[in-house]
C-alpha positions in Angstrom: -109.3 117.9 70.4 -110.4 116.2 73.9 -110.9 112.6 74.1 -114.5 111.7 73.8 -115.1 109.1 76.8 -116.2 106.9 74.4 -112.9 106.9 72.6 -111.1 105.9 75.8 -108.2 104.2 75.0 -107.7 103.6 78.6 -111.2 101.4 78.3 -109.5 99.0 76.2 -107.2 98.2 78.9 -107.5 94.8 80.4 -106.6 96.5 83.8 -110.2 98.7 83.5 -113.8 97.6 83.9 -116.1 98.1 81.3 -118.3 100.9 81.2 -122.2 101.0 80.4 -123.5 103.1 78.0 -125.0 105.1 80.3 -121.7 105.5 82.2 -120.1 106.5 79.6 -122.4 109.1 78.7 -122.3 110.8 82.3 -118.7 110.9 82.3 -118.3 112.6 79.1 -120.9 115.3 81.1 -118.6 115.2 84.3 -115.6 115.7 81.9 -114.5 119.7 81.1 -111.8 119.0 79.6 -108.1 117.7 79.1 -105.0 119.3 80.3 -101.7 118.8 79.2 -98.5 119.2 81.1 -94.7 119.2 80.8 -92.5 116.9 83.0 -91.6 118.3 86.4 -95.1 120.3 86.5 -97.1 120.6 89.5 -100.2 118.8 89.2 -101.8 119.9 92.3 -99.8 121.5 95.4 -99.8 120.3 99.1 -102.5 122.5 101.2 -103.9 123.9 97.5 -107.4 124.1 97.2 -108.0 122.6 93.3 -111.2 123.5 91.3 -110.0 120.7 89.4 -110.3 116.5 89.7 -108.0 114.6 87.1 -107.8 111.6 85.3 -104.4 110.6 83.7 -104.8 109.9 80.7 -101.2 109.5 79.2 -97.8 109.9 81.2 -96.7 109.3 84.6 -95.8 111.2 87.7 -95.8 110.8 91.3 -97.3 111.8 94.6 -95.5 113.3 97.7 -95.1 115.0 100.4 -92.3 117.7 101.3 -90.8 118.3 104.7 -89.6 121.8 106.2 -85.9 121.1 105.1 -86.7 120.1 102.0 -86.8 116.2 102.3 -89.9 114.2 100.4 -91.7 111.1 100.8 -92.6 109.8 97.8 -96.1 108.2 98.8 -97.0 106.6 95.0 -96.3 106.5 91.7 -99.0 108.0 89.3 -100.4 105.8 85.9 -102.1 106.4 83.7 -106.2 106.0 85.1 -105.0 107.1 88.2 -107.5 109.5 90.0 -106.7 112.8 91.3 -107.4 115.4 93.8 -110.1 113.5 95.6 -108.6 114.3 98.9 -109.1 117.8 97.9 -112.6 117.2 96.3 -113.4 115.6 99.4 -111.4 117.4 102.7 -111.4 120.9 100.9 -107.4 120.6 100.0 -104.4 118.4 98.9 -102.1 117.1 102.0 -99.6 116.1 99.3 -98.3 117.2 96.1 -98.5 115.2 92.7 -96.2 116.4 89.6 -95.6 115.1 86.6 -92.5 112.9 85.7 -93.1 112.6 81.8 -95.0 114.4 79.6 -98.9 114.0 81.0 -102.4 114.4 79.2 -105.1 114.8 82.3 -108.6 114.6 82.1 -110.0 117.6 83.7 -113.0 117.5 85.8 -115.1 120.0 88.1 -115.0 119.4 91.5 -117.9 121.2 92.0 -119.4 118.7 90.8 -118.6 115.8 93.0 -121.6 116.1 95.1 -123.9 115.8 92.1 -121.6 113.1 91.2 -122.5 110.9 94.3 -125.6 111.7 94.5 -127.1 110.9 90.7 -124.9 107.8 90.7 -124.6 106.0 93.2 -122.9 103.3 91.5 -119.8 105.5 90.1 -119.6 107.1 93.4 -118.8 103.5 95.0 -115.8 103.4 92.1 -114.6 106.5 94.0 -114.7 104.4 97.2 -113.2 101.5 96.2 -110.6 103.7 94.2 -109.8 104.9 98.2 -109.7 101.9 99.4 -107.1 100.7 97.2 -105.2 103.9 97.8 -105.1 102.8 101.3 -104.0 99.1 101.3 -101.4 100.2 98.9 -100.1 102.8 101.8 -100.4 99.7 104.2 -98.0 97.7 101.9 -95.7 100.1 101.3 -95.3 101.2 105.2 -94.6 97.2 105.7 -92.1 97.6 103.2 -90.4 100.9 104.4 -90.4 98.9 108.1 -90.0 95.4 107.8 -88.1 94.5 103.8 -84.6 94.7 103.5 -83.8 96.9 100.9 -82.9 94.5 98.4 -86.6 92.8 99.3 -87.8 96.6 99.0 -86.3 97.4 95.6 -87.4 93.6 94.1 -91.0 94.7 95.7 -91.2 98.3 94.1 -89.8 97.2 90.5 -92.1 94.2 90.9 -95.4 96.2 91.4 -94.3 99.1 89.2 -93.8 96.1 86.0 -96.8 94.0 86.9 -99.0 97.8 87.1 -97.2 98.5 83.6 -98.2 95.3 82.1 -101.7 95.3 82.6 -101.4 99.2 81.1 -99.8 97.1 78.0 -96.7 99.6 78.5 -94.5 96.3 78.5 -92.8 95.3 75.4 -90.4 91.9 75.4 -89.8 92.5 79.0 -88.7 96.6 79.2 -91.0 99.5 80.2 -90.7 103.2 80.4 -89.9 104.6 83.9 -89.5 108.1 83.4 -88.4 108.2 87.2 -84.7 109.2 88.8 -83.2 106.4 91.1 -83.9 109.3 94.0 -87.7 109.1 94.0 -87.3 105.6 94.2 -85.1 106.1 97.1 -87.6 108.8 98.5 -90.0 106.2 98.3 -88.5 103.7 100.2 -86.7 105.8 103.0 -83.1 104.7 101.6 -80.2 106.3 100.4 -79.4 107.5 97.0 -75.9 105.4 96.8 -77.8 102.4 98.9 -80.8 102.7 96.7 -77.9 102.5 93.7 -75.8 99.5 95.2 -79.2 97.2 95.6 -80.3 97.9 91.9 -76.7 96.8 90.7 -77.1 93.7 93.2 -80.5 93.1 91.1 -78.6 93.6 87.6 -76.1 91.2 88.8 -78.6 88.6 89.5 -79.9 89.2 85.9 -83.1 89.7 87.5 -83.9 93.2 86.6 -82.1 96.4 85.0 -83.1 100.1 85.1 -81.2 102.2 83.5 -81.7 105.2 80.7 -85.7 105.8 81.5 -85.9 102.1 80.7 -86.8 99.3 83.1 -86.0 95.4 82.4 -87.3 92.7 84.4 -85.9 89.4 83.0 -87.3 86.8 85.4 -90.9 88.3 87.1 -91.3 85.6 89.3 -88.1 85.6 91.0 -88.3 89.4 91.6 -91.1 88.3 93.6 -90.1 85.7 95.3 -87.0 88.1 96.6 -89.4 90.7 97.4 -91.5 88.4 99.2 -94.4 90.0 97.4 -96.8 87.4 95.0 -96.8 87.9 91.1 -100.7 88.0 90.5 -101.4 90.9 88.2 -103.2 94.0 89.6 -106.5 93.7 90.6 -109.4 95.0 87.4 -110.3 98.8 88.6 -112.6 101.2 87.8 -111.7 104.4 85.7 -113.3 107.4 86.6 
């Protein structure tokens, strides 16, 4: 059975703004459905054309985009309330790939619907926006990142943002999170080396700052991750949830 909107357990997320009523009523119109998919699925395909907008609802994955010779830059990691496809919905197809890293349950909406969607309200539509706009400073951090932090200041700066994201999802128990990630998308992300991307996290681990290892991530001492990674420790800012 779907998840009514109003069942959301998304919405009981400190990281999400509340709904209205009414909000909630035109989303569970909007909604078609929920997909679920396997770890290593492709979500939507670089230069596809999806009939289909997403929510995640459970899971993670990531976004990226693949070169001729096979190389990839990871551009994000996906959460769960993460939108998807809007570049599609919006530019008529993907110009990267998203799969899933974990098992996933998506909320499945018509594109065709978008237009509708901005026009009848107004409000939700601005959510979309800002949704973008976020999506874009978060590109801007991470390009100052890939070309101005070391690498240990790059991999203190990813764990950092990928724990403080988790903890406002309330995926953080007495410090340890799932990352159902490989050490090489991390690398992919942050234009290093697999055995350079290896040798900072053990430099991390030996500063008992932070451990990832099994699908499991530890961060021991948040603000000092952050103070390597020259990054603040303010949780993420609330969001809407489409």
């Amino acid at each position: 059975m779907a998840t009514k909107c109003e069942n959301c357990p998304l919405r009981r997320r400190d990281l999400f703004i509340d709904f209205t009523a009414e909000e909630v009523a035109f989303m569970q119109k909007f909604k078609v459905g929920e997909l679920i998919v396997d770890p290593g699925t492709q979500i939507l395909m670089e230069n596809s054309n999806s009939p289909q907008l997403f929510t995640a609802l459970h899971g993670m994955g990531l976004r990226y985009k693949a070169l001729e010779n096979g190389a990839r830059q990871v551009i994000n990691f996906v959460f769960p309330g993460d939108f998807l496809g809007l570049q599609a919905g919006v530019m008529g197809e993907m110009s990267h790939s998203v799969e899933a890293t974990s098992m996933m349950t998506l909320c499945v909406f018509d594109r065709n619907e978008l237009w509708n969607f901005f026009r009848s309200h107004p409000g939700r539509a601005f959510d979309l926006t800002w949704l973008a706009a976020v999506e874009e400073h978060f590109l801007g951090e991470t390009l100052t990142t890939v070309g101005q932090r070391t690498a240990l200041q790059a991999v203190a700066w990813a764990l950092s943002r990928i724990f403080l994201r988790g903890k406002a999802l309330n995926l953080v128990q007495s410090g340890r999170m799932k990352l159902p990630y490989r050490q090489q998308d991390l690398a992919d992300t942050l234009g290093l080396s697999l055995v350079h991307t290896n040798k900072t996290l053990a430099k991390l681990r030996g500063r008992q700052l932070a451990s990832w290892a099994d699908g499991m991530l530890q961060v021991n001492d948040i603000d000092a991750l952050c103070t390597v990674a020259h990054a603040d420790n303010s949780p993420p800012v609330r969001r809407p949830i489409m």
